[in-house]
Each structure stands twice: as C-alpha cells, then as structure tokens.
C-alpha positions as semicolon CSV with decimal commas, in nm:
position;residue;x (nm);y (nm);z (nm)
1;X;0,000;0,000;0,000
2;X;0,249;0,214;0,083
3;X;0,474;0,158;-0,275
4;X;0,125;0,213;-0,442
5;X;0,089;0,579;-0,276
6;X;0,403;0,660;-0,286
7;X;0,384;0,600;-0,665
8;X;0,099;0,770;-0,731
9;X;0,286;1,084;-0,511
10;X;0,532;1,070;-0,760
11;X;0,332;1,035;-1,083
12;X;0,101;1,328;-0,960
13;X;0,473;1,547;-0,927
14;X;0,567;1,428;-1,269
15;X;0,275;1,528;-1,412
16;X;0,167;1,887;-1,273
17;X;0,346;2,091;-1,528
18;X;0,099;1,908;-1,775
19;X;-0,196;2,088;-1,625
20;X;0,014;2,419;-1,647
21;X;-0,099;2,647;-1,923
22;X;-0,143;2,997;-2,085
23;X;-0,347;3,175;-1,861
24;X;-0,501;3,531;-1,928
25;X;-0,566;3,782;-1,631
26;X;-0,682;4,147;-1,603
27;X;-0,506;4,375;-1,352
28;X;-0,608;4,711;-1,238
29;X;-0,392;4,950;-1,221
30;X;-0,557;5,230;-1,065
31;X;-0,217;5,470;-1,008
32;X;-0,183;5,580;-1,393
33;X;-0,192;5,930;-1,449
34;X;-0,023;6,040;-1,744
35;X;-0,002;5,840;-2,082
36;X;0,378;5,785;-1,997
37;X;0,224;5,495;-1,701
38;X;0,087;5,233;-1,926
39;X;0,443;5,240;-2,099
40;X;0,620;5,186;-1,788
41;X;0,338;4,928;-1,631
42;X;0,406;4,671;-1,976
43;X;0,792;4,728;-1,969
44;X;0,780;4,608;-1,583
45;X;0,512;4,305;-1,670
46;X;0,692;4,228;-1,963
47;X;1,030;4,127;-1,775
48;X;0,835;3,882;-1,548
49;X;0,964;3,520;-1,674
50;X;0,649;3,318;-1,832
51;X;0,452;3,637;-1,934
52;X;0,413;3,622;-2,326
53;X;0,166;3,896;-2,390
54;X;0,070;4,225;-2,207
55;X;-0,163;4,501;-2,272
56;X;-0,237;4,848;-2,099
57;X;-0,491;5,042;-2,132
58;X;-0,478;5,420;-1,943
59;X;-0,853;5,498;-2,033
60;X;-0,932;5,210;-1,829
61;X;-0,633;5,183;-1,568
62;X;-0,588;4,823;-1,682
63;X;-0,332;4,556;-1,737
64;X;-0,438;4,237;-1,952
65;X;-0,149;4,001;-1,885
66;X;-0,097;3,645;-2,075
67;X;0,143;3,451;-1,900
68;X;0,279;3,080;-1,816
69;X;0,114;2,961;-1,471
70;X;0,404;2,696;-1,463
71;X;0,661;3,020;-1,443
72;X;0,509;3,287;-1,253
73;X;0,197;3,408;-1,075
74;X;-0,065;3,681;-1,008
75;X;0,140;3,763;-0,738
76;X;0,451;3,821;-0,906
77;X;0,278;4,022;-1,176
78;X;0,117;4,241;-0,899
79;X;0,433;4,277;-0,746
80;X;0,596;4,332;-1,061
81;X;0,399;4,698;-1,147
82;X;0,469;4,825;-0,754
83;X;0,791;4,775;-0,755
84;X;0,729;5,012;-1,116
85;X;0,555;5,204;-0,887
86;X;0,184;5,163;-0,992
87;X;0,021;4,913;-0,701
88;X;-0,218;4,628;-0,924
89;X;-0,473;4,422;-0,755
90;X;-0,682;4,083;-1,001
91;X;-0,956;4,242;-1,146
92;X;-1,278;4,030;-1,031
C-alpha cells in the first residue's frame, strides 16, 4: 500500500506541469496618471519570466497580462507593477 501511494505521489509530481498552461488575467492599475504609465506598467510586466503577452490600457487603468502559470503568478505580476511604482490588484 504504501509503494502504491508513494507511486501515485510521484506520478502526480511528474505530471503537474501538464496541467500548467497559458493563462489570461486582467489587472487594475488604478495609479496611472499620465499616458507615460501604461508604458512603464508593460515594460515592468513584460520582464516577469512566463509572461508572453501584455496590454495596458490608461482609459481604463488596466493591465491584460498572458502569462505561463508553470513560471510565474498573479502575485509576481502584482508585485511586478509596484515595484514600477503603480500598485495592481486581479480584477474580479
């Protein structure tokens, strides 16, 4: 019993970046002021490892981020644009 969990453990490691993907989120980025910010908010998203497509809009103080859930998270792309200095929470 125990070889049989201890398998499956190890098959269920193996096989987690299978279930990774593309995923698409929308941050708000409420901080933008100027139509200098969005440029600024992409460069910063855009160095984040895993992140493959971003765009800002200003008119709507938004981030729509495409990224590799296997690389990075929501968390690292939030952290990524206030460390730029423009705070991001998930849109909902």
């Amino acid at each position: 019993m125990k070889i049989l969990l201890a398998t499956a453990a190890t098959l269920l490691l193996l096989a987690s970046p299978a279930w990774a993907g593309p995923r698409t989120v929308t941050l708000e980025v409420s901080g933008m002021t100027c139509a200098t910010c969005p440029i600024v908010v992409k460069k910063a998203l855009t160095k984040v490892d895993g992140v493959t497509h971003v765009e800002v809009s200003f008119e709507q103080r938004q981030a729509t981020v495409t990224f590799d859930d296997a690389k990075t998270t929501v968390e690292a792309l939030t952290k990524a644009t206030t460390d730029a200095g423009f705070p991001s929470t998930l849109k909902k």
